[in-house]
C-alpha positions in Angstrom: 70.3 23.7 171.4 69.1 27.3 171.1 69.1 29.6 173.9 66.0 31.4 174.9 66.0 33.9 172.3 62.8 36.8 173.2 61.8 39.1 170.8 59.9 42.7 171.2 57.9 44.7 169.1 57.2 48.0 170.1 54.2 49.4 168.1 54.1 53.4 169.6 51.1 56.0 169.3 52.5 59.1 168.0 51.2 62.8 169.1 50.9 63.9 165.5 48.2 60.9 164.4 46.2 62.6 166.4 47.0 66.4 166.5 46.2 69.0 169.5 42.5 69.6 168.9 41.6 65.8 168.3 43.1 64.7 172.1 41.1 64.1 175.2 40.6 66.5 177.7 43.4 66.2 180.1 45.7 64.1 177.8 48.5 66.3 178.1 50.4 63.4 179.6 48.3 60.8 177.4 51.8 59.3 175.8 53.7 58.6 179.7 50.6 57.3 181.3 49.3 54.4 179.3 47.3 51.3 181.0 48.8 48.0 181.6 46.5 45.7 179.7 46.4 41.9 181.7 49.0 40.2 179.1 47.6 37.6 176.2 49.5 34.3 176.9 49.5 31.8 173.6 50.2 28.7 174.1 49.1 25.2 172.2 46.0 24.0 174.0 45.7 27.4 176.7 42.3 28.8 175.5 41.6 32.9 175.8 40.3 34.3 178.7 36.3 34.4 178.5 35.8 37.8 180.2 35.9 40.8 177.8 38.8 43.2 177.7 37.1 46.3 178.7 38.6 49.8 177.4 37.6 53.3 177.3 38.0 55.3 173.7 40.6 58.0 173.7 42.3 56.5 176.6 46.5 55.0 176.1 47.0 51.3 176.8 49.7 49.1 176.3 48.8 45.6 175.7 51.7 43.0 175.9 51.1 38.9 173.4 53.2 36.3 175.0 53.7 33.3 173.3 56.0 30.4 174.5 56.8 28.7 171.4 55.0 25.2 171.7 53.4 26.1 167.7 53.2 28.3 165.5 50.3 31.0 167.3 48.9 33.7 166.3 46.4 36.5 167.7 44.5 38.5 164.6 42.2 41.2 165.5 42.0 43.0 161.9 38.7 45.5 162.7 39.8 46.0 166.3 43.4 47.1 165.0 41.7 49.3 162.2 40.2 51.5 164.4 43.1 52.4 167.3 45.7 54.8 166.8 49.2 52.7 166.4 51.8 54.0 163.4 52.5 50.9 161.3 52.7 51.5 157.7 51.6 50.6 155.0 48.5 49.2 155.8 48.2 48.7 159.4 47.8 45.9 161.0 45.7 42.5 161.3 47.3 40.1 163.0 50.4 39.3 165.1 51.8 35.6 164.4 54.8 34.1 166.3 57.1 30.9 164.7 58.6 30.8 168.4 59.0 31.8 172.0 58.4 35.7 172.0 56.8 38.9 172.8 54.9 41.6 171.3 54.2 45.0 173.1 51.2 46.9 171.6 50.9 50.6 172.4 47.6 51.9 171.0 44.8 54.7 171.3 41.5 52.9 170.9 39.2 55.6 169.1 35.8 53.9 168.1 33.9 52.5 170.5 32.3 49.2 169.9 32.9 45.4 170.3 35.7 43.9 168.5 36.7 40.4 168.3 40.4 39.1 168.6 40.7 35.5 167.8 43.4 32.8 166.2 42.8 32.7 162.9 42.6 29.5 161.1 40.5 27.6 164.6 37.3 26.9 165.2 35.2 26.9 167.6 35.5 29.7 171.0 38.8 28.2 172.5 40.7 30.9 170.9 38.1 34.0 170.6 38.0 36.6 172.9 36.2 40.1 173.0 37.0 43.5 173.2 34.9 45.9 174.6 35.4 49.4 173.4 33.3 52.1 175.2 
C-alpha cells in the first residue's frame, strides 16, 4: 500500500506583475502579509460551503484546496482566476484537478471586483458551486 503521499503547489504573486505605481496604498508589506482564506476541502459527496468567500480587490490572500483522494476532484474557477494577480504561464489558469490525496496553496492579488463563481466542473446542480465575492 502507498503511503500518504501530499503534494503542494505554490502559485506566488510577484511585485513586478504589478509594478510600484499600480500597488495599494500602504502595500509596502503586501507580499509578507497575505490573508488566510478558510481552506476548500474536496471530498466525494462534501458539498461547498453556501456562504460567499468575501474579498477586497488589491488586498494579498492565500487560499489553500484540500482534497483527500476519495475521486478524482476538481475546483475550476476560470473568470475568477483571469482576473487576480498569480504568475502561471502560459495561459493562466482555470482549474485545479487532483487524481489523489493532496494540496494546493494559491497566493493571489484579486484586482477586479465582481462576483465570480468557483464550481466542480462536469456536476450539476449547487452541491459543488460556490461564490466569490470580489469588492
Amino acid at each position: 500500500m502507498r503511503g500518504l503521499i501530499k503534494r503542494t503547489l505554490s502559485l506566488s504573486v510577484p511585485a513586478m506583475l504589478y509594478g510600484v505605481l499600480a500597488l495599494p496604498v500602504g502595500a509596502a508589506n503586501l507580499l509578507t502579509k497575505a490573508v488566510d482564506l478558510e481552506p476548500l476541502s474536496l471530498s466525494a459527496g462534501k458539498a461547498f460551503p453556501k456562504e460567499p468567500i468575501e474579498l477586497e480587490a488589491g488586498q494579498y490572500y492565500r487560499w489553500e484546496i484540500e482534497s483527500d483522494g476519495t475521486s478524482e476532484m476538481a475546483i475550476a474557477a476560470p473568470n475568477f482566476f483571469r482576473f487576480i494577480g498569480i504568475e502561471v504561464r502560459p495561459l493562466g489558469l482555470d482549474s485545479i484537478e487532483f487524481d489523489e490525496e493532496g494540496t494546493a496553496t494559491i497566493s493571489f492579488v484579486p484586482i477586479r471586483p465582481g462576483p465570480f463563481e468557483y464550481f466542480m466542473p462536469n456536476t450539476r446542480g449547487d452541491t459543488y458551486r460556490g461564490t466569490i465575492i470580489v469588492k
